[in-house]
C-alpha positions in Angstrom: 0.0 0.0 0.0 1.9 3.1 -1.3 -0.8 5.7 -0.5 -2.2 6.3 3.2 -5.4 5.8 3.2 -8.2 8.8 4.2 -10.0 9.0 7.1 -13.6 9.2 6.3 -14.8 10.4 9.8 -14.9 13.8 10.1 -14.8 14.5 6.6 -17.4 16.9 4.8 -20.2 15.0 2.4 -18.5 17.4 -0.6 -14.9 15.7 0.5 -16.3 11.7 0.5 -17.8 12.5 -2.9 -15.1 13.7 -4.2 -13.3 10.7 -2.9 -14.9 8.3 -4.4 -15.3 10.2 -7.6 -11.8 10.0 -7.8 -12.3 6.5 -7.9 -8.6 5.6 -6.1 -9.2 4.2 -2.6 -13.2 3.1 -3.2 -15.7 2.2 -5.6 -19.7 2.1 -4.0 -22.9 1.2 -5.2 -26.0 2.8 -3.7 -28.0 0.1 -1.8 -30.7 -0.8 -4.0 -34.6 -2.5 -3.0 -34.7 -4.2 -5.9 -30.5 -5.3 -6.5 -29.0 -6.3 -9.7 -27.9 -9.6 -8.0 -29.2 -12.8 -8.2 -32.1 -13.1 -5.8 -30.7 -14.8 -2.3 -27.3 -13.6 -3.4 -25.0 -12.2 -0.1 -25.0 -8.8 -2.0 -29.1 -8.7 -3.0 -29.3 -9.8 0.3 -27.1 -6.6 1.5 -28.3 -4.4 -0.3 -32.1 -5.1 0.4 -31.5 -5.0 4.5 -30.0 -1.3 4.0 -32.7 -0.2 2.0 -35.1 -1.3 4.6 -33.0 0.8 6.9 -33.2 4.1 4.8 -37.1 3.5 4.0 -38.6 1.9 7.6 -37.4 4.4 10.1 -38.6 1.7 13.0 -36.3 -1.1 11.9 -33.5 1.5 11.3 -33.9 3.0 14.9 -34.1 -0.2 16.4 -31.5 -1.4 14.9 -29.2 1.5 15.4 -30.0 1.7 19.1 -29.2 -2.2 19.3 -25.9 -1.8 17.7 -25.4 1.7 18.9 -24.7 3.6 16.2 -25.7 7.5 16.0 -28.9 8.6 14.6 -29.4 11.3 12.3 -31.9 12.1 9.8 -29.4 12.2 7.3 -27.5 8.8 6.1 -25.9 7.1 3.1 -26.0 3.5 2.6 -23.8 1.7 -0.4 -22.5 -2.0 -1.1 -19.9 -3.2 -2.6 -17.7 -0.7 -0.8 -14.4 -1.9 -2.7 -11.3 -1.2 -1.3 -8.6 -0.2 -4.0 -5.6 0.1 -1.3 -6.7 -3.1 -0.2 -5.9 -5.3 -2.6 -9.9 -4.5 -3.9 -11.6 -6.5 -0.8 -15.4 -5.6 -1.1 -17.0 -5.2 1.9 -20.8 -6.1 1.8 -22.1 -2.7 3.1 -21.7 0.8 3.8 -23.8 3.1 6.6 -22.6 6.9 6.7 -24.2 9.0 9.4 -24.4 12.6 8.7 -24.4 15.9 10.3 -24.8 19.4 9.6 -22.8 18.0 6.2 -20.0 15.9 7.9 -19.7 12.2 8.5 -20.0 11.7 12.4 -19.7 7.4 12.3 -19.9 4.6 9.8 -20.7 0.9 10.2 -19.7 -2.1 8.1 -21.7 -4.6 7.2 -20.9 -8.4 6.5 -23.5 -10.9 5.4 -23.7 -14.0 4.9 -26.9 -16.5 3.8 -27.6 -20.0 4.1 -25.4 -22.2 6.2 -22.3 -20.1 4.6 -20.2 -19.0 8.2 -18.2 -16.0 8.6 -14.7 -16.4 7.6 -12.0 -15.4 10.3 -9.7 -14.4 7.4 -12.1 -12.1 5.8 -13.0 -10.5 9.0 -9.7 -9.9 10.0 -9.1 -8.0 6.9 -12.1 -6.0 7.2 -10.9 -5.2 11.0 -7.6 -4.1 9.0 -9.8 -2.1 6.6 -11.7 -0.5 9.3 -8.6 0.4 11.0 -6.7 1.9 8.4 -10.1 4.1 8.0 -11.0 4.7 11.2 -14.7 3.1 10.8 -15.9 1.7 14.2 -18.4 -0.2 13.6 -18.5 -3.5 12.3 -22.2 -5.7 11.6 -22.4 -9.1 10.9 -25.4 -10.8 9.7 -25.6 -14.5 9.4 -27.4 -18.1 10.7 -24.8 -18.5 13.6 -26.1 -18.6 16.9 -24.8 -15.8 19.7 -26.3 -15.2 22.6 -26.9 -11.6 22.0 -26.6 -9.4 19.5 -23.2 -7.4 20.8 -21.6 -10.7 20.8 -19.1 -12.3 17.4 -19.9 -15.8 16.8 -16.1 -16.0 16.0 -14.7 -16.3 19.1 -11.1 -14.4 18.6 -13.2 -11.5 17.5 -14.5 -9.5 21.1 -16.1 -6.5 20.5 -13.1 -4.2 21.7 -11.9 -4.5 18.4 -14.7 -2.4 17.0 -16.2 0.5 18.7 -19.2 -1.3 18.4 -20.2 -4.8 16.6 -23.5 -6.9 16.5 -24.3 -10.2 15.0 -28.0 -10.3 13.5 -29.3 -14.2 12.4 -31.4 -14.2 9.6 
């Protein structure tokens, strides 16, 4: 990795777009209801859950509050939040909390369907992502059992390495 790459916490909404307009640390997709992907697919899948966030503010504030992320009025959601520095990982999803036109936290999300299980590789490389951006927040969604929602079903992975990280089952 030859370039350091940008902090997107505390940055204006005018400095992220131009960011990723740029197109060299991150390529997004706006979450979609209705996703290009094949139906049950981890990125339909993604990408319908953070629609249902940005259109039901019930299941958005519940959800928020359970993983205890900020509330705003004002948020972004993407997938396929690619990684250029990164050796182009994609992360699943993309929440951006806004205020008075700056970006005051941000959450990943991870999902996975069927009886696929989170991979400890793949979220240690997010953790490295979310590091090296400063991103807090880390949500998994998948069929393995925890006993509530703040807890990892992979066991090396406590919450302290995130701000904040939850585990929904689907």
């Amino acid at each position: 990795m030859s370039k350091k790459p940008t902090r997107i916490i505390g940055m204006t909404l005018s400095e992220f777009d131009a960011l990723v307009d740029a197109g060299e640390e991150l390529h997004l997709q706006p979450a979609r209801l209705i996703p290009f992907h094949k139906p049950g697919d981890e990125m339909a899948l993604a990408s319908i859950f953070l629609s249902a966030l940005r259109l039901v503010k019930e299941f958005r504030n519940h959800i928020f509050k359970t993983v205890g992320l900020s509330s705003s009025n004002f948020l972004r959601f993407y997938t396929e939040a690619e990684f250029l520095l990164f050796d182009r990982k994609r992360i699943d999803g993309l929440i951006l909390v806004i205020r008075g036109k700056k970006i005051i936290d941000a959450l990943f999300l991870e999902v996975k369907n069927k009886n696929v299980q989170l991979d400890e590789t793949q979220i240690r490389d997010y953790l490295e992502i979310a590091k090296a951006y400063q991103i807090p927040n880390l949500l998994t969604i998948s069929n393995q059992f925890v006993s509530f929602p703040t807890q990892s079903p992979l066991h090396w992975c406590p919450v302290k390495l995130f701000k904040r990280q939850a585990n929904y089952m689907i």
